[in-house]
C-alpha positions in Angstrom: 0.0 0.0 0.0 1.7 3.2 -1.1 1.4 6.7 0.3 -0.7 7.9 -2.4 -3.5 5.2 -2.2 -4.1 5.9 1.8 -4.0 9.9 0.9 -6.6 9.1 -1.6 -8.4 6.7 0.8 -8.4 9.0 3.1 -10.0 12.1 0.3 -11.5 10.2 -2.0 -12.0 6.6 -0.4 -13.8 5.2 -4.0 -11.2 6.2 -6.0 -8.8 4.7 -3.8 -10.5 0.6 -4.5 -10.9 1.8 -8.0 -8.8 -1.2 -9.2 -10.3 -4.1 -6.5 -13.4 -4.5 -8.1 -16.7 -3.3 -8.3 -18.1 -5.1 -5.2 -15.6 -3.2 -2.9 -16.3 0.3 -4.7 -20.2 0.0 -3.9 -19.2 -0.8 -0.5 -16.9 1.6 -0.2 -19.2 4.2 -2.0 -22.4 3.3 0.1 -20.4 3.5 3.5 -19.1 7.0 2.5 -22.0 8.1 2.0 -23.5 7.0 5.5 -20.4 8.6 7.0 -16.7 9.8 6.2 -15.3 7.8 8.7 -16.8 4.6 7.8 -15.5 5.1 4.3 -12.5 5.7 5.1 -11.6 2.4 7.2 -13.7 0.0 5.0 -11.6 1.3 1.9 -7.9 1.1 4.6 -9.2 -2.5 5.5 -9.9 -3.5 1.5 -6.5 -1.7 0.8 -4.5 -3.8 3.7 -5.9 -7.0 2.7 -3.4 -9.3 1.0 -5.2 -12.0 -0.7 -6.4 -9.3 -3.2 
């Protein structure tokens, strides 16, 4: 995980699980919009995972 994916997770979390798949990006997207926070830590958790 590279400095520039958890400055854009933390911005833009979407953007940042662009390339993981559409399932994570409507996660991601849908927990955003309940909250910044939430966002933010689903996409960190989807970014930290290693079997993806």
């Amino acid at each position: 995980m590279s400095f520039w994916r958890v400055l854009l997770s933390i911005f833009c979390p979407p953007l940042a699980v662009i390339d993981k798949g559409c399932g994570s990006i409507i996660i991601v997207f849908l927990l955003w919009l309940c909250g910044w926070v939430p966002g933010v830590i689903a996409a960190l958790v989807i970014l930290n995972n290693p079997k993806s």
